[in-house]
N, C-alpha and C positions, 0 to 999 in steps of 0.2 A: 504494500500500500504506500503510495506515494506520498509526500510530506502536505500538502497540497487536499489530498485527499482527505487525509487525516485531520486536519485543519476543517475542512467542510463538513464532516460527519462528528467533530465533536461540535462545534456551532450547529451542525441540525438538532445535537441531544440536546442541548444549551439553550435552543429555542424551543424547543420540545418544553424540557423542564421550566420555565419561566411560563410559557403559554399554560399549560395544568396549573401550575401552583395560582396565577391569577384570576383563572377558573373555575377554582375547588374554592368553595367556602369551609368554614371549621365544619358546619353540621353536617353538610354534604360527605365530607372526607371522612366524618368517625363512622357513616354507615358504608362506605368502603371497606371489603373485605382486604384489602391491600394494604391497610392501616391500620397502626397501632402507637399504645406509650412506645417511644425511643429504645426505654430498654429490655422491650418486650421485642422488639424487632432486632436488634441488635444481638443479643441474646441467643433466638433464635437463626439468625444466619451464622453467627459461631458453631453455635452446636450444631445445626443442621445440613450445613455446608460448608465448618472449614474456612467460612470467609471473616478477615477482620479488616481495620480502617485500612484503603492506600491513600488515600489522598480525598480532601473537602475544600470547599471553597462557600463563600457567600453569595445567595442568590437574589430573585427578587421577594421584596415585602421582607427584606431580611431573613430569608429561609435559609436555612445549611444545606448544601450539596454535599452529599459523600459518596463515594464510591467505594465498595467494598470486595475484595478478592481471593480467592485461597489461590496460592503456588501449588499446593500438592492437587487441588483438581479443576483449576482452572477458570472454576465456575465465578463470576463476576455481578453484582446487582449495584446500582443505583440508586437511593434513598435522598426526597426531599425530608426533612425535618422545618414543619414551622414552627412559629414563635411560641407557640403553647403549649412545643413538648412531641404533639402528634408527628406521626415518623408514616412515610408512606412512598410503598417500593412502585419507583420509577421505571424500570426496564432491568432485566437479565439476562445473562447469557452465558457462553461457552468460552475458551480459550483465550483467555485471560493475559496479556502480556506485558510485565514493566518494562517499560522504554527510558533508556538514560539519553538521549541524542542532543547532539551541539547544533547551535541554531547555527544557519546557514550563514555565508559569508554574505556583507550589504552586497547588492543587485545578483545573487542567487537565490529564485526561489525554491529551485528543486534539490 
């Protein structure tokens, strides 16, 4: 996957995740089966897959972005966390990869 690529498909997650989060209300989202307390989800993707924190960032309406991953099985999910605690799985998937990559030299994009 090219630099390029990877670049567009985490700004599609990125818009993805902003668009739900300002489309979910609190009441809407606690009758979502996809949501729960933080540590109730948190919790649950340790134990149940192995996966712990890679990496978080701050989204919109102040929501926490996290991404979470096991190395031993690859499996990967995305959790917004809003302001009041509620935690609710954003997308998952397969094959999992930490990337270390040096950003490109000025006027190289690929």
């Amino acid at each position: 996957m090219t630099r390029i690529s990877k670049l567009l498909h985490l700004g599609a997650l990125t818009a993805a995740a902003a668009l739900w989060i300002t489309s979910v209300t609190d009441a809407s989202a606690q009758n979502t089966r996809n949501c729960g307390p933080r540590e109730a989800v948190v919790d649950r993707l340790a134990q149940g897959y192995g996966e712990s924190r890679q990496s978080m960032g701050l989204g919109a309406n102040n929501a926490v972005i996290e991404v979470f991953a096991s190395d031993e099985t690859g499996t990967w999910t995305i959790t917004v966390t809003t302001p009041n605690g509620l935690t609710c799985l954003v997308a998952s998937g397969q094959s999992f990869e930490t990337l270390a990559e040096a950003l490109p030299a000025k006027g190289n994009d690929a």
